[in-house]
N, C-alpha and C positions, 0 to 999 in steps of 0.2 A: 387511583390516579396519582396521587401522592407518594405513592412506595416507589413507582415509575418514576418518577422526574427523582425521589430521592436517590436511587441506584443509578440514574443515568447520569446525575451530579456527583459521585461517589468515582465512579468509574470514569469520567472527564475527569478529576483529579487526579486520578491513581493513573493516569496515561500520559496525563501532564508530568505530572511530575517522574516515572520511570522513561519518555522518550523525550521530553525537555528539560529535563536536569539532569537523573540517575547516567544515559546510554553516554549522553556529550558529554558527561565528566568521565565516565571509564574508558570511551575510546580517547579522548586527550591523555589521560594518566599513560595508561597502553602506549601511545605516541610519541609522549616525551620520554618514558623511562628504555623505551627498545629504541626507537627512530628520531631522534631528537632533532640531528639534522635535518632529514627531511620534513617531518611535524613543522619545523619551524623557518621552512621556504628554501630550504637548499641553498643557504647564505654563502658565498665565496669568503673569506676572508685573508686580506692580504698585509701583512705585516700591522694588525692590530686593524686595518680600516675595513669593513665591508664593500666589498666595488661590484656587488652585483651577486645574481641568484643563478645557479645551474639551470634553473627550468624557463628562465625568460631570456630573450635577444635583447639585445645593448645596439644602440650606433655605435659602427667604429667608419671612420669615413679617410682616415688619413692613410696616406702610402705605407706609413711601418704600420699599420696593423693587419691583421686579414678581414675583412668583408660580409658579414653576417646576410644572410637571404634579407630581402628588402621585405620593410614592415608595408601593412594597407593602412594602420591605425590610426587614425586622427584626435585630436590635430597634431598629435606630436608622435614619430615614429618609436613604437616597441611600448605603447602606453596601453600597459596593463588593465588599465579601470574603465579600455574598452577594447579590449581584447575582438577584431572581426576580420573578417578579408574583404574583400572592395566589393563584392557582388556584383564584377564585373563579367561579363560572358564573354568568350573565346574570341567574338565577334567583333566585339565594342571596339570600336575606335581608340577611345580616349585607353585601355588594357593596352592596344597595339603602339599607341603613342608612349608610353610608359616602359614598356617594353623594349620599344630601339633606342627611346632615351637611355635607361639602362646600360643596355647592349652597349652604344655609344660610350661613355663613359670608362664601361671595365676596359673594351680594346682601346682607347686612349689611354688608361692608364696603363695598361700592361701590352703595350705592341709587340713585345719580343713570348710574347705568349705562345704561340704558334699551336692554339688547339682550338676545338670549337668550344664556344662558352657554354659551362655548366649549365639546365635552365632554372637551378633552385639559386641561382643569382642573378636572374633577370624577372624573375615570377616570384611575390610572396605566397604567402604561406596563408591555412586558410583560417588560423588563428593570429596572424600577423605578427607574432610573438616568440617563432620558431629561434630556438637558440643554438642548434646545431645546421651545420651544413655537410653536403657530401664530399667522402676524400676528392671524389675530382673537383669540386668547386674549391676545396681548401689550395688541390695542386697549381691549380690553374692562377693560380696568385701567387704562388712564391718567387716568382723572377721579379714582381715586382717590387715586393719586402727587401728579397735579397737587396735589390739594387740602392733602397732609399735607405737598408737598414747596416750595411753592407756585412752582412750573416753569409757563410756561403751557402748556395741553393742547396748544397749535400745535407747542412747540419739541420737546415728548414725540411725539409724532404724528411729526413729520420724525424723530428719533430712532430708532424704532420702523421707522420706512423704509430709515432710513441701516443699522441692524443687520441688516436682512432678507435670508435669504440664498436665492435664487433655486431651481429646481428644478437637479439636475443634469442637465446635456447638454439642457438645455429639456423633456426629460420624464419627471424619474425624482423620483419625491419628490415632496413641495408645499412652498412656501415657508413657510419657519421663521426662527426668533430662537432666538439663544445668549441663554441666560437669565444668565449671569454677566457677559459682555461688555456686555447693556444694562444691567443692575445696575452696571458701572462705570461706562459714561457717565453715568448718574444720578448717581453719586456724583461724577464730576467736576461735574456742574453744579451742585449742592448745594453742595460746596467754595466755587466762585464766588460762589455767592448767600449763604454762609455759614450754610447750614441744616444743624442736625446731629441 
């Protein structure tokens, strides 16, 4: 009985120690010496300050910027540390209130839109943390940027193409926009034109 509980304490050690210290130190070493930016949250950094991570959504709420997919997350929208979606159903009242609130809002701010709204900007996401949106939901906002930012709709449009990130391997995915990435080119070109 003894040699049993000795070898089964022997071998609890020798697994402790090779998949809770040995693995999670070589894939971090691995991580950081190949992937370092990703390993270490896909940081943005913009003239020395960090303003955000490639793989999480930001509020942007104001007319010069573009408009991330709406967060569920509580209490505070694009919070990480609870990453969900509403486990609202298709049905729910309060999903459909939410939704023309929404809806409301985008065609108020953009009435010279003249297209139907995008619906990954009236519907979040089901991680409520979504950082990209689709080229039509990026398009379907630039008359308004234009207007507050005053950019012309041509140089937002190539803009909006130049950020556009293709399907993976040509068929996995649809094409999307980093919603922080084109908020910064905005704001460099606002810099230029001196609009703040």
């Amino acid at each position: 009985m003894g040699m049993h509980i000795r070898a089964a304490l022997v071998l609890l050690i020798f697994l402790t120690v090779l998949t809770g210290i040995a693995y999670p130190l070589v894939v971090t070493a691995i991580a950081q010496i190949f992937f370092p930016h990703q390993a270490n949250g896909s940081v943005v950094v913009v003239n020395g300050r960090e303003v955000g991570s490639e793989l999480i959504g930001q509020q942007f709420s104001d007319s010069l910027h573009f408009w991330g997919r709406p967060s569920a997350t509580g209490p505070m929208p694009y919070n990480a540390a609870s990453s969900s979606g509403s486990n609202l159903g298709p049905t729910n009242p309060i999903l459909l209130d939410s939704i023309r609130s929404r809806a409301a809002r985008l065609r108020e701010s953009n009435p010279s839109a003249g297209r139907a709204l995008p619906g990954d900007l009236v519907t979040a996401s089901g991680s409520g943390l979504d950082p990209d949106i689709s080229v039509d939901a990026a398009l379907y906002q630039v008359n308004r940027i234009a207007k507050a930012a005053g950019i012309p709709v041509s140089t937002l449009n190539a803009l909006v193409s130049a950020y556009t990130t293709p399907r993976s391997i040509w068929i996995l995915g649809e094409p999307r926009v980093n919603v922080l990435q084109l908020n910064i080119a905005v704001d460099v070109l606002r810099d230029r034109k001196g609009v703040r």
